[in-house]
C-alpha beads as a LAMMPS data file, in Angstrom:
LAMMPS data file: protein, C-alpha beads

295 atoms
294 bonds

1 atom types
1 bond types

-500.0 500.0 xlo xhi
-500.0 500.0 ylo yhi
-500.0 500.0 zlo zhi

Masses

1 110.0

Atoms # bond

1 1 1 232.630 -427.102 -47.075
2 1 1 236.109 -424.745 -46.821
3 1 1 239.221 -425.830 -48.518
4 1 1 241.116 -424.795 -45.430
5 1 1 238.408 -427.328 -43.262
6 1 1 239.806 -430.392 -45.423
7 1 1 243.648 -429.309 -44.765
8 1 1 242.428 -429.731 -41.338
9 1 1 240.842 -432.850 -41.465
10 1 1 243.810 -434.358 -43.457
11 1 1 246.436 -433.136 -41.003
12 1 1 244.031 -434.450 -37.899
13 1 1 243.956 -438.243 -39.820
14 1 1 247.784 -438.187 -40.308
15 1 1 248.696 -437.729 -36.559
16 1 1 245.406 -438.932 -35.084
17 1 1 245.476 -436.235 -32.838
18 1 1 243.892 -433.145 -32.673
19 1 1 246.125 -431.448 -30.805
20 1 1 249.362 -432.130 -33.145
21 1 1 247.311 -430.811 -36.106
22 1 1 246.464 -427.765 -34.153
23 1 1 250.268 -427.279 -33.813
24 1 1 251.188 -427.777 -37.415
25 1 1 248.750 -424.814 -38.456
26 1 1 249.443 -422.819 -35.277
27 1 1 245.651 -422.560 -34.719
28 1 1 243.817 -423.085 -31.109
29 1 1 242.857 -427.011 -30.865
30 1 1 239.539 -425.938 -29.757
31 1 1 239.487 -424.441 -33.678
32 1 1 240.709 -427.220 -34.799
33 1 1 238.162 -429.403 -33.312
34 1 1 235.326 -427.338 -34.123
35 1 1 235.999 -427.362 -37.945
36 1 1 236.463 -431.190 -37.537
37 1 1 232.746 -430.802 -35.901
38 1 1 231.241 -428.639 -38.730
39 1 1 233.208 -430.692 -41.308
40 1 1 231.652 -433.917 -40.353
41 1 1 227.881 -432.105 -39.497
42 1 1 228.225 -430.775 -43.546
43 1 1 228.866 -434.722 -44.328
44 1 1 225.048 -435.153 -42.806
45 1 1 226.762 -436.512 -39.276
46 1 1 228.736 -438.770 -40.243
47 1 1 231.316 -439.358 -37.577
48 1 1 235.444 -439.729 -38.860
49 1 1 236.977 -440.854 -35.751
50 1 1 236.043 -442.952 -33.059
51 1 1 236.939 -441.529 -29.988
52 1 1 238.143 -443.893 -26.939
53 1 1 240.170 -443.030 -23.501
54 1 1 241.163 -439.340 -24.483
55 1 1 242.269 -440.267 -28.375
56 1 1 240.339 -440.845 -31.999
57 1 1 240.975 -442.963 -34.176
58 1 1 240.158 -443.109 -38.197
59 1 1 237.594 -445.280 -38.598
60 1 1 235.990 -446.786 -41.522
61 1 1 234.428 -444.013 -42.921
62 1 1 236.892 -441.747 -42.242
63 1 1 239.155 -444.060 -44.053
64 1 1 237.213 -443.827 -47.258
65 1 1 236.668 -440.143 -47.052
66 1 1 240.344 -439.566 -46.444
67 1 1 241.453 -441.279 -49.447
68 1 1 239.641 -438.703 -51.837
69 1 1 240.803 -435.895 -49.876
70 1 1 244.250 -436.746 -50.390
71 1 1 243.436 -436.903 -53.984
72 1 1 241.648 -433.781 -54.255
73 1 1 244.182 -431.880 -52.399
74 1 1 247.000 -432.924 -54.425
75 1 1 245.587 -432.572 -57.723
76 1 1 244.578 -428.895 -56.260
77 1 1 248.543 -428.786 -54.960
78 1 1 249.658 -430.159 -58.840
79 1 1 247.858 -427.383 -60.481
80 1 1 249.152 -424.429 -58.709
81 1 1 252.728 -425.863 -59.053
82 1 1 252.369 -426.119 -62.442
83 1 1 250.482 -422.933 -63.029
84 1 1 253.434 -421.091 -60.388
85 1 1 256.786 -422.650 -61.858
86 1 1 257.932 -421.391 -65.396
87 1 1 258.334 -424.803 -67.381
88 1 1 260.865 -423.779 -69.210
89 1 1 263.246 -423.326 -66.288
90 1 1 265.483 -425.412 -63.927
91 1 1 264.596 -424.071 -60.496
92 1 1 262.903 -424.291 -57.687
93 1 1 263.762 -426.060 -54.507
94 1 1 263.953 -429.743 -54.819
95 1 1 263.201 -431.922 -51.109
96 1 1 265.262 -434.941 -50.802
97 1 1 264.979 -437.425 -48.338
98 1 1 268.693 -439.534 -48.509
99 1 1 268.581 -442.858 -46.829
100 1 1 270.946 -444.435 -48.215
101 1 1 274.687 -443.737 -50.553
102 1 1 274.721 -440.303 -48.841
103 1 1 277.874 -439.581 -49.963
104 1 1 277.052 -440.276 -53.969
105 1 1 273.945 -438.113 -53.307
106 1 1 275.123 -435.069 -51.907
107 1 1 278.680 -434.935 -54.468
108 1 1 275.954 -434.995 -57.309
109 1 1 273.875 -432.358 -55.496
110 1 1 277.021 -430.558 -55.496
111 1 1 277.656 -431.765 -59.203
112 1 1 273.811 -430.652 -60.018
113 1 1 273.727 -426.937 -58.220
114 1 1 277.215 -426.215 -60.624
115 1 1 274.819 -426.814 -63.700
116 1 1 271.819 -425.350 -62.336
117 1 1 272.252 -422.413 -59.581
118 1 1 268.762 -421.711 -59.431
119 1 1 267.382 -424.997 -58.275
120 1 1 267.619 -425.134 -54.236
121 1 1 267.769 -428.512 -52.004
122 1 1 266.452 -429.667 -48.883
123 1 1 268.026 -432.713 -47.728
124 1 1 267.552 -434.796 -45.282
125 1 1 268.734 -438.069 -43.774
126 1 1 266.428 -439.202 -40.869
127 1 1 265.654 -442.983 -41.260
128 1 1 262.560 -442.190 -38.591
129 1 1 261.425 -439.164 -40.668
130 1 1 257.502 -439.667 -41.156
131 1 1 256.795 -436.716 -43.116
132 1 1 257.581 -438.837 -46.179
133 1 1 254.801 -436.647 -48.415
134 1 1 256.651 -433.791 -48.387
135 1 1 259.940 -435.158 -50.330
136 1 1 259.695 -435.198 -53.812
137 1 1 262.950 -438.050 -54.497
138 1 1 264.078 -440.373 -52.162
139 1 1 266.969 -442.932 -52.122
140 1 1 266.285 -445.570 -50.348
141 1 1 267.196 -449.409 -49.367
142 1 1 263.597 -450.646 -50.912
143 1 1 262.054 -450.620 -54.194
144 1 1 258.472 -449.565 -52.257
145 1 1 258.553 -447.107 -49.435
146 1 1 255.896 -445.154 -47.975
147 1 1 253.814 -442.911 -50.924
148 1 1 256.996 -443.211 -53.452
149 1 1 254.606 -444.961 -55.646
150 1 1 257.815 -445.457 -58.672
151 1 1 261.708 -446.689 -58.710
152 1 1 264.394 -447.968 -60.350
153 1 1 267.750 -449.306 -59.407
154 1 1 270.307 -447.111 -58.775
155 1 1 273.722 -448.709 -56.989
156 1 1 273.659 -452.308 -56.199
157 1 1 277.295 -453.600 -54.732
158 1 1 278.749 -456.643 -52.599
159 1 1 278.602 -456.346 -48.704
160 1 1 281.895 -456.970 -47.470
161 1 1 283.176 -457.850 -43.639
162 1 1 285.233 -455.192 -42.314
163 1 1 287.875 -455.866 -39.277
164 1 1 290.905 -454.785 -37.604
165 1 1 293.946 -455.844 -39.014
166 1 1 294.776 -456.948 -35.514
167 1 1 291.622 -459.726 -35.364
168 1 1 292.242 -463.027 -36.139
169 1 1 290.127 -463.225 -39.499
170 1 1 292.290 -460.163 -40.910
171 1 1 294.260 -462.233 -43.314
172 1 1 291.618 -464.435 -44.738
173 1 1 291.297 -464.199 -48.183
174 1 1 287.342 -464.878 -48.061
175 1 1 284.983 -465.717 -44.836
176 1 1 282.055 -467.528 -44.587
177 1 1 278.969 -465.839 -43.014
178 1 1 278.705 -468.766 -40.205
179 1 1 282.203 -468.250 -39.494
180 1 1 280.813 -464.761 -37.474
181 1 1 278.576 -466.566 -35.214
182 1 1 280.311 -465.697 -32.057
183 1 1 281.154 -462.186 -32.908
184 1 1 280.508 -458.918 -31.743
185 1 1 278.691 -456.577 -34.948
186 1 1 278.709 -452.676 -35.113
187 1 1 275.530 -451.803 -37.148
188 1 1 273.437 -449.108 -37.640
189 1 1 270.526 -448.448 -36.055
190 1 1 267.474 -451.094 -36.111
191 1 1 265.578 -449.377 -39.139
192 1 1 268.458 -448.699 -41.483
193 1 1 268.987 -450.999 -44.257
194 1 1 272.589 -452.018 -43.290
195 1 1 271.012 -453.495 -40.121
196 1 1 268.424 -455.350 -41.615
197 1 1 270.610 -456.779 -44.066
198 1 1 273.156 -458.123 -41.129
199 1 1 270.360 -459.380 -39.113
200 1 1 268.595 -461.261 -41.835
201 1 1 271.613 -462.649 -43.661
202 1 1 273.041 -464.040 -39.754
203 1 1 269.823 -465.506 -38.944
204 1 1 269.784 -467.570 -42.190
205 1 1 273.643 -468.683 -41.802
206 1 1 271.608 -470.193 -38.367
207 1 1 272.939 -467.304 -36.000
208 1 1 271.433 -464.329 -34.063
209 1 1 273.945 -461.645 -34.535
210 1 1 275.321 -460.123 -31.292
211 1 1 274.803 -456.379 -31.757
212 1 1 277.532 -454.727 -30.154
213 1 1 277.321 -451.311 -31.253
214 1 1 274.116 -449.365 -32.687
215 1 1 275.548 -446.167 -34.252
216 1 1 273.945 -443.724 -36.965
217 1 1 277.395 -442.413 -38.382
218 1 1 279.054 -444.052 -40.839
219 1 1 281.946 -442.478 -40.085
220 1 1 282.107 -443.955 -36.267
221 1 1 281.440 -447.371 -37.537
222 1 1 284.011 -447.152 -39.460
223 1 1 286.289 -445.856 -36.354
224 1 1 285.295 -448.416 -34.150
225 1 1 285.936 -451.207 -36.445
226 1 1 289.090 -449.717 -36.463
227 1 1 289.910 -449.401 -32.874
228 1 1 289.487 -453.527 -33.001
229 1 1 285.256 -452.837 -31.043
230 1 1 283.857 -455.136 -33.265
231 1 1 283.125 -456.213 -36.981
232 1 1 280.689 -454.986 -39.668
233 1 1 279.310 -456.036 -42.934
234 1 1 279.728 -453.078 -45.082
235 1 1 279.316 -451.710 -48.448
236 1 1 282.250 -452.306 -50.625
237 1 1 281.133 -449.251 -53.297
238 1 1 280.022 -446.760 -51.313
239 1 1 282.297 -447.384 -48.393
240 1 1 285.325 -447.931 -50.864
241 1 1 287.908 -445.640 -49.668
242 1 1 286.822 -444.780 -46.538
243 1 1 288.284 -447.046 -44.503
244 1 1 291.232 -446.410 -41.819
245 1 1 294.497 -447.814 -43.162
246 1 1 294.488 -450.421 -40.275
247 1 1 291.155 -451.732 -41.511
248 1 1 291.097 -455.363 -43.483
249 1 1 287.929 -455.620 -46.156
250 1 1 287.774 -459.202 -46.873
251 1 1 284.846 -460.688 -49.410
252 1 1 281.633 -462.971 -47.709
253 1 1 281.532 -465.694 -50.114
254 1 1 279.130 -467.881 -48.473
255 1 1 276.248 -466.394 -49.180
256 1 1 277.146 -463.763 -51.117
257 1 1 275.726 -460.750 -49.863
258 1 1 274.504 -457.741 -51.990
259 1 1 272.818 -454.566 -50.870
260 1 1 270.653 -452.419 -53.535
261 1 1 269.776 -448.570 -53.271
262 1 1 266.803 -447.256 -55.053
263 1 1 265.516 -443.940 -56.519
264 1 1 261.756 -443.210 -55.805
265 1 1 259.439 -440.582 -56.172
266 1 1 255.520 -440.332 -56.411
267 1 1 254.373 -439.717 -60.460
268 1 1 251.168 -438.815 -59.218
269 1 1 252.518 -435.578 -57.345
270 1 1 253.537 -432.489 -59.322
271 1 1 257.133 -432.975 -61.005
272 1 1 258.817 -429.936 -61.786
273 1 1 261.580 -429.826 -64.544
274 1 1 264.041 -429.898 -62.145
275 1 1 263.050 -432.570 -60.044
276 1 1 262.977 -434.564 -63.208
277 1 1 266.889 -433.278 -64.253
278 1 1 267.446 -434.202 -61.188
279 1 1 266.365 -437.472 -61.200
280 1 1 267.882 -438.193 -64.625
281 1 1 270.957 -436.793 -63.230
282 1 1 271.236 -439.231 -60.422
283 1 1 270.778 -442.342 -62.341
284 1 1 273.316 -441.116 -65.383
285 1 1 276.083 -440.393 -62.432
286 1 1 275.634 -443.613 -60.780
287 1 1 276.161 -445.758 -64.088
288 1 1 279.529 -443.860 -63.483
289 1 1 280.372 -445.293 -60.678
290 1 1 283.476 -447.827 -60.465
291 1 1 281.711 -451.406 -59.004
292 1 1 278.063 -451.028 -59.255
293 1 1 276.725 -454.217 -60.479
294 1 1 273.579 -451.749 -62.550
295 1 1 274.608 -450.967 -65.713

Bonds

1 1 1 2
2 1 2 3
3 1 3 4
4 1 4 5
5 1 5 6
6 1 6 7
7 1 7 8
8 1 8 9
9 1 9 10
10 1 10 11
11 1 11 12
12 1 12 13
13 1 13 14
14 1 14 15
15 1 15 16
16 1 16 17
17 1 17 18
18 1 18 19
19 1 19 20
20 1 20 21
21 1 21 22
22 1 22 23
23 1 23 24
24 1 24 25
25 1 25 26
26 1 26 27
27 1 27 28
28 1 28 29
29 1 29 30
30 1 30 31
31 1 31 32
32 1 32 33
33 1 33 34
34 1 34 35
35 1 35 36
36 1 36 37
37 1 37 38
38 1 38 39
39 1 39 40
40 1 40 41
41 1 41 42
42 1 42 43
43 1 43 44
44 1 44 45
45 1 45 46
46 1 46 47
47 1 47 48
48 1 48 49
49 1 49 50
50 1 50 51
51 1 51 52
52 1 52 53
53 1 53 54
54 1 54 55
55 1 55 56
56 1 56 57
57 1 57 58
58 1 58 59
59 1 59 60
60 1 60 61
61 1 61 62
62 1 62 63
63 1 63 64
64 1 64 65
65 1 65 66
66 1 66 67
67 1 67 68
68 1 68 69
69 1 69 70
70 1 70 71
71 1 71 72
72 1 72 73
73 1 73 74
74 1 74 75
75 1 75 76
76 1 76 77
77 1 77 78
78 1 78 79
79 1 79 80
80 1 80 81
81 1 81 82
82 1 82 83
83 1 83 84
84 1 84 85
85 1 85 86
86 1 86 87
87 1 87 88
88 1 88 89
89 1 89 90
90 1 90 91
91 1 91 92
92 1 92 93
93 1 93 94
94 1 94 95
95 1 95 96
96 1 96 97
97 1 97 98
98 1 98 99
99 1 99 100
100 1 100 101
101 1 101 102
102 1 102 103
103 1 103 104
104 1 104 105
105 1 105 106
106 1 106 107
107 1 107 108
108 1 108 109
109 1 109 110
110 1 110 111
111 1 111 112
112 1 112 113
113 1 113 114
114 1 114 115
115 1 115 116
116 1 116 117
117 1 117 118
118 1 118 119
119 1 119 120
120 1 120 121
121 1 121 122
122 1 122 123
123 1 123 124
124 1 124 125
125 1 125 126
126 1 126 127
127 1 127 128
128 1 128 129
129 1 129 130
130 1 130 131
131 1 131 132
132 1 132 133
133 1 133 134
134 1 134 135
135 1 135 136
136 1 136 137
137 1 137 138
138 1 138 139
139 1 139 140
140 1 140 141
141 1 141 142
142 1 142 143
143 1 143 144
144 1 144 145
145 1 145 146
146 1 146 147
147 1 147 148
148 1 148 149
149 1 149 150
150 1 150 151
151 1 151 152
152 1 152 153
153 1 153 154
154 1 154 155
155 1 155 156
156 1 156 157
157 1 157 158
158 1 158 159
159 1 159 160
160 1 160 161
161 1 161 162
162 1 162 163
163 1 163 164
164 1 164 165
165 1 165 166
166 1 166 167
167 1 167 168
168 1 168 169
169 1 169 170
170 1 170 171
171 1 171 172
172 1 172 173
173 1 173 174
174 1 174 175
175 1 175 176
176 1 176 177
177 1 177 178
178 1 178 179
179 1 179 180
180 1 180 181
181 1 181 182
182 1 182 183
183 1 183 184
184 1 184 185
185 1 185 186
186 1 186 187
187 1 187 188
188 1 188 189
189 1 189 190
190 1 190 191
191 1 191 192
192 1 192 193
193 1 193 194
194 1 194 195
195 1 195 196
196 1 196 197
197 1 197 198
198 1 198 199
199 1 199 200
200 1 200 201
201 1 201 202
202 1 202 203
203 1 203 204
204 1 204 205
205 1 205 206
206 1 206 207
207 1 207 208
208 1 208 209
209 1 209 210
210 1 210 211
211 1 211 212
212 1 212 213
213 1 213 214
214 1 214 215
215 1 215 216
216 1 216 217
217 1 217 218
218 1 218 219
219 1 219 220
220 1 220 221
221 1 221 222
222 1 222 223
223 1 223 224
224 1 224 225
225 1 225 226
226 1 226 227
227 1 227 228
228 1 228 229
229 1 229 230
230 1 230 231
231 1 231 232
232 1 232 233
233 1 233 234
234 1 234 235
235 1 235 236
236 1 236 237
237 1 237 238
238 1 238 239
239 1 239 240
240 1 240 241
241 1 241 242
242 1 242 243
243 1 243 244
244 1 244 245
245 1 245 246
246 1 246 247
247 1 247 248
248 1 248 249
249 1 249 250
250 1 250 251
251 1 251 252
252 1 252 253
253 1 253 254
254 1 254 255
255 1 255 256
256 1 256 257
257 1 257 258
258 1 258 259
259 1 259 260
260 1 260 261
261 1 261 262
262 1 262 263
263 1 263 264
264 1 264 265
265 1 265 266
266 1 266 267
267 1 267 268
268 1 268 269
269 1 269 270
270 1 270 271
271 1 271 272
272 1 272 273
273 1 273 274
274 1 274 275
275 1 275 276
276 1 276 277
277 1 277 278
278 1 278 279
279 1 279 280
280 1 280 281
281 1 281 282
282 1 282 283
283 1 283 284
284 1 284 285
285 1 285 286
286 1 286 287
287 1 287 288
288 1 288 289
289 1 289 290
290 1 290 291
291 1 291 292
292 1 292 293
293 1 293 294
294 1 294 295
């Protein structure tokens, strides 16, 4: 049994397809699926996937023999990190996945590379990424996400409605949440946290929010509300600021609504010194930051 022949078999039980795991190695998939043959033939035939209409599935065994694989292959993976990266150095390239308080993030990235020049980042902010293995931190809207097997709070602030100064709630001094029932929202899209939060706190005031607009940008939310589209429930820290000057923030106070961001990472993969700086380094900044409700 070949090191490279479990790589294969780990990449074919993450997509399920032999074909996409051909691609990510840039082999043949008739190599691919011949190692899968010899791999399961060396486990005394035992078969890994059941095959039905043109696709395979894991199955039950294939299940179990995944799971020390993974394990294998990472504590393999752990070692030659550690063995490869001087321990007495910050560097090294650091792969973020940022879901959520971009903007805090990346200034303390920025904040971070002015300390330590030689550590590199890769950042990205794709709420349908699925290659969640390969970051090493994540900030996200949830305390469990994917293999980020630790967290801890990092920024928890009030959600606030923001309007045109035009609409006809722009001088209340406070809202209710029912009082939105026959609006029109401007969200993000259906698996950010800012649209899960609007969509569960409306259907408890008794309401099914009307979704207006479904936008990914921040930054055009924020327009639209301001060109008098719609409403949106919005972050009062990390939003603070950001706002058009013809945009009224005004506080929900029935039910107060509170959003939370988390760090994560998973203990059980290899941590370099930096990634651990880095992580320190995120947590000390936000206790900085004017409004958070973590101390």
């Amino acid at each position: 049994m070949e090191l490279l022949q479990l790589r294969y078999f780990q990449a074919i039980a993450r997509y399920e397809s032999v074909t996409q795991a051909a691609k990510l190695y840039q082999i043949p998939q008739s190599a691919m699926s011949q190692s899968l043959s010899r791999l399961e033939k060396e486990l005394g035939g035992v078969k890994l996937f059941d095959r039905k209409n043109n696709h395979i599935y894991l199955n039950e065994s294939g299940h179990i023999f995944l799971k020390y694989v993974d394990e294998a292959l990472l504590a393999l993976d752990n070692g030659i990190k550690t063995l490869s990266q001087p321990q007495d150095k910050i560097s090294g390239v650091i792969n973020l996945l940022v879901l959520e308080n971009s903007r805090f993030v990346i200034s303390c990235v920025s904040k971070f590379k002015n300390q330590y020049p030689d550590v590199d980042f890769y950042i990205c902010h794709d709420f349908y990424s699925d290659e969640i293995s390969n970051y090493d931190i994540c900030v996200a809207a949830s305390p469990s996400y994917r293999q980020m097997n630790r967290s801890l709070p990092l920024i928890k602030e009030p959600m606030m409605l923001a309007v045109c100064d035009t609409h006809p709630l722009a001088n209340c001094q406070f809202v209710h949440l029912s009082d939105l029932a026959e609006e029109k929202f401007i969200t993000q899209s259906a698996r950010s946290s800012m649209y899960i939060l609007t969509m569960e706190c409306c259907r408890t005031a008794g309401f099914e929010p009307r979704i207006s607009i479904s936008c990914d940008d921040p930054y055009y939310i924020r327009k639209y509300v301001s060109e008098g589209m719609g409403i949106t429930i919005a972050p009062s820290v990390s939003w603070a600021g950001r706002f058009r000057a013809n945009t009224k923030v005004i506080p929900i106070i029935e039910p107060e609504i509170t959003s939370t961001s988390y760090l994560l990472w998973n203990d059980r993969k290899y941590q370099s010194p930096a990634m651990r700086r880095f992580r320190h380094f995120l947590r000390d900044q936000s206790k900085l930051i004017e409004g958070n409700m973590i101390t």
